[in-house]
N, C-alpha and C positions, 0 to 999 in steps of 0.2 A: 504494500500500500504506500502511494505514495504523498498522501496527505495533503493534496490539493484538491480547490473546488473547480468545478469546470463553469460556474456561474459567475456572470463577470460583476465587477463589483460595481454597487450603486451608487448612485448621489444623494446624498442626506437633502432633503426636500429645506428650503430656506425659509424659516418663516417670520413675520413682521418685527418680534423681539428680539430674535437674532439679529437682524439689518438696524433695527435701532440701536441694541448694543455695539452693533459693529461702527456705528456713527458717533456713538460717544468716545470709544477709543479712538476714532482717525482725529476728531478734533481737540482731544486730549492730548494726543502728540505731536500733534499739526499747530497749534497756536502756543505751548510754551516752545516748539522749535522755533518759530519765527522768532518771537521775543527773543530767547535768550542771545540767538545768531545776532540778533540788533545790539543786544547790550555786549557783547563780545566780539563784534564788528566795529561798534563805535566806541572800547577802551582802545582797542589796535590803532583804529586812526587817529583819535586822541594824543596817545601816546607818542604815534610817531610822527605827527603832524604838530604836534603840540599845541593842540585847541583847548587844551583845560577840559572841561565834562560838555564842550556842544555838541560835538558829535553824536556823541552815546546818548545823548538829550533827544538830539534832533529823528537819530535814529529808532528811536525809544516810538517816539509820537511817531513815527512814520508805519510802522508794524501793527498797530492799534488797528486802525481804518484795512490793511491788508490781513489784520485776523479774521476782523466783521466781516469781511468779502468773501475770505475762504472757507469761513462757519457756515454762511448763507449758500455758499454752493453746495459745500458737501452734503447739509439741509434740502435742499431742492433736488438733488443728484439720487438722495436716500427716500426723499417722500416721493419720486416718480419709481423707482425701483418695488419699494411697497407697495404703489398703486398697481403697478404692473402683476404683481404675484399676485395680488388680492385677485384682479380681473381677472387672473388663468385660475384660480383655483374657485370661480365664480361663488364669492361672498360678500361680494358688494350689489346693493342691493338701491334701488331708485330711492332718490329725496323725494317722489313726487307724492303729495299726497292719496291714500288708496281711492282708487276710482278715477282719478285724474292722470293724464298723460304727458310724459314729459313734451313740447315745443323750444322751437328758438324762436318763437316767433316776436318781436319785439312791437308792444303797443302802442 
């Protein structure tokens, strides 16, 4: 016997708590990397530039507005990805109320 399966192996099915946990860890290590790369980019040119703390200042507030951006993506990237499983594993269900049909129709 040679103690293998001849069944190939599966893919664990993804589901919405996973994708969201997997959203907190990307932007968990996605926004203190930026930060820190800023405050250890702007002592280096500080230093060797000899600005005194603007730099690493300047740098500082520059990362801020590039975290909020990368948040918001990876947020939009993860709630379309959810939407997306939800539709294939059909349990998403009409907002319209019972009896009523959804339209686009604008009035």
């Amino acid at each position: 016997m040679q103690g293998t399966s001849s069944r190939p192996p599966t893919e664990r099915p993804s589901s919405p708590t996973l994708t969201a946990m997997s959203l907190a860890g990307q932007i968990g290590c996605v926004v203190p990397a930026i930060i820190l790369a800023a405050v250890l980019g702007g002592l280096w040119l500080d230093r060797h530039l000899d600005t005194g703390r603007w730099l690493t200042l300047g740098l500082l507030l520059a990362s801020l507005p590039l975290s909020i951006f990368l948040t918001f993506r990876l947020a939009m990237r993860t709630a379309q990805e959810m939407n997306r499983m939800l539709q294939t594993s059909g349990t998403v269900k009409s907002t319209a109320p019972e009896g009523e049909e959804e339209t686009n129709d604008e009035h």
